[in-house]
C-alpha positions as CSV (number, residue, x, y, z in Angstrom):
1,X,39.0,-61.4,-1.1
2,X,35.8,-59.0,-0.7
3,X,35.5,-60.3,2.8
4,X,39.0,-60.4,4.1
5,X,39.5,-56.6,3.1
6,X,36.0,-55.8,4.9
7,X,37.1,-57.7,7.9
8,X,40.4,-55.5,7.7
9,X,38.6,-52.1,7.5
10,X,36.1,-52.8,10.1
11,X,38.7,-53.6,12.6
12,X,40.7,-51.0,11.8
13,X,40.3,-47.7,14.0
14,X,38.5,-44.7,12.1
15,X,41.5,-42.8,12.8
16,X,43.9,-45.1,10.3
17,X,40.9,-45.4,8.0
18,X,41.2,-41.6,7.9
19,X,44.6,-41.6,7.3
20,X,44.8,-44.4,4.9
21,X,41.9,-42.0,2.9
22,X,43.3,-39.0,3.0
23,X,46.5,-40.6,2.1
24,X,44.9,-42.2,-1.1
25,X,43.6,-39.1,-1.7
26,X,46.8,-37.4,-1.6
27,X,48.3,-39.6,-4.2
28,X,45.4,-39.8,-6.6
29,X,45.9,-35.9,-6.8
30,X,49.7,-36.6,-7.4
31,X,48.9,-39.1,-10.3
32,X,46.2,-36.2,-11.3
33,X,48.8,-33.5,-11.6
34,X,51.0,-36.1,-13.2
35,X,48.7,-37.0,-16.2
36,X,47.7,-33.1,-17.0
37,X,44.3,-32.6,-18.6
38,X,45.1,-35.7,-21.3
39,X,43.1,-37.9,-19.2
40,X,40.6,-37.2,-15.8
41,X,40.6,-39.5,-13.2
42,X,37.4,-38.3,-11.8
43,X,36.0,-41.8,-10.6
44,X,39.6,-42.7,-8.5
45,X,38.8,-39.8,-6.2
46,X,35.2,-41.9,-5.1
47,X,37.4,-44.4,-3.7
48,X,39.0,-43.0,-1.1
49,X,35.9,-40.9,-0.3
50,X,34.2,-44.0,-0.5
51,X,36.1,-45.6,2.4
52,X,35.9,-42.4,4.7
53,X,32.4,-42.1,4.1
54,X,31.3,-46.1,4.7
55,X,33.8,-46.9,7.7
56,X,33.9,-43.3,9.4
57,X,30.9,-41.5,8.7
58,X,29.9,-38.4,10.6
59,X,31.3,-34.9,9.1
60,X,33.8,-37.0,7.2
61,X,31.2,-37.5,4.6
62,X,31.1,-33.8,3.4
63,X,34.7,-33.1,4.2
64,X,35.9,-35.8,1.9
65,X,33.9,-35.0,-1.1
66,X,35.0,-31.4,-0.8
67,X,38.4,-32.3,-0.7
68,X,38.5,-34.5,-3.3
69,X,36.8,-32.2,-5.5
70,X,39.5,-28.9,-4.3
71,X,41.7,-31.5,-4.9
72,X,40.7,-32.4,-8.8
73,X,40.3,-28.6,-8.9
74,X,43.8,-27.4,-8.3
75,X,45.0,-30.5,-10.6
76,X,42.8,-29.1,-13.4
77,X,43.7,-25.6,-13.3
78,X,47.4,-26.3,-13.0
79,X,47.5,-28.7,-16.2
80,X,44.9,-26.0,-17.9
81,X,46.2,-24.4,-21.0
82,X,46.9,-20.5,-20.3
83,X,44.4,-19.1,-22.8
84,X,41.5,-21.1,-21.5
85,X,38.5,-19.6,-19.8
86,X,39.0,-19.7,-15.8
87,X,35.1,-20.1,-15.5
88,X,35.4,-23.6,-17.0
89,X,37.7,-25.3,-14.6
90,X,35.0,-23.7,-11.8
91,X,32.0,-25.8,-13.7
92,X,33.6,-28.6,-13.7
93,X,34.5,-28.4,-10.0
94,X,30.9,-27.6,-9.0
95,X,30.0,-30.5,-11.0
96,X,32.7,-32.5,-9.5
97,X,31.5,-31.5,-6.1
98,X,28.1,-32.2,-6.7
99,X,28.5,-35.6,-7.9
100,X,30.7,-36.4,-4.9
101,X,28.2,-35.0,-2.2
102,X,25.7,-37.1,-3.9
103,X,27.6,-40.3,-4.0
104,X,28.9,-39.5,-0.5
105,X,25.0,-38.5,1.1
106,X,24.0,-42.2,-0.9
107,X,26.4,-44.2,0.6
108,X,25.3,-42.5,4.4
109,X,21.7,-43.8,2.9
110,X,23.1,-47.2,2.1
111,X,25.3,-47.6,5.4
112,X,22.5,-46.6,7.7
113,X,19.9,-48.9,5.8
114,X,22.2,-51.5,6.3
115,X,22.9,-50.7,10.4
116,X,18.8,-51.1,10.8
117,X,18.4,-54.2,9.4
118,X,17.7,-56.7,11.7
119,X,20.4,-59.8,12.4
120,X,23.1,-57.3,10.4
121,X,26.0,-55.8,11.8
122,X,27.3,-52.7,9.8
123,X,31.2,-52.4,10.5
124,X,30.8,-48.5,9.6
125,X,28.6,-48.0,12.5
126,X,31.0,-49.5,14.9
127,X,31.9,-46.4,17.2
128,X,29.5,-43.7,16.3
């Protein structure tokens, strides 16, 4: 299963695996607004900055984690309760953002380690 959806992302052009992120993105925020502040999905947003960062690289793997993390942001301080402290829902976004750029920068690591290895093809290194 693994395999088959590899094979399917590699072949894939960046610009659907962009659009297929950003798209995921879009709706983990939706379920995120959806939910309120009963229960954070922080770990669904790595997914689809996950795939944006392994299959299309390049700026992509800053623009996604900031994204991701606006977009946890703007959930959190909607569902926030009116008489809570604004400075909290910017710690948790720094932290947020933090965690994503270093997930994001680890994966660059990881796919690039992977591109230099000899006899390995990395399918997120396809076009750059």
């Amino acid at each position: 299963m693994i395999r088959r959806v590899k094979s399917f992302m590699s072949e894939m052009p960046q610009f659907y695996v962009l659009l297929f992120g950003l798209a995921w993105l879009a709706a983990i925020w939706d379920l995120d607004l959806h939910l309120g502040a009963g229960l954070g999905v922080f770990l669904l947003y790595l997914v689809p900055v996950g795939l944006v960062v392994w299959y299309v690289g390049g700026a992509w793997a800053v623009i996604m984690p900031v994204l991701a993390a606006a977009a946890a942001w703007q959930a959190d301080v909607s569902s926030r309760d009116i008489f809570a402290p604004p400075h909290d829902s910017y710690w948790e976004a720094a932290a947020r953002l933090c965690c994503y750029l270093v997930i994001s920068h680890l994966l660059v690591l990881r796919r690039h380690r992977a591109a230099a290895a000899p006899g390995s093809s990395s399918p997120g290194l396809r076009n750059q």
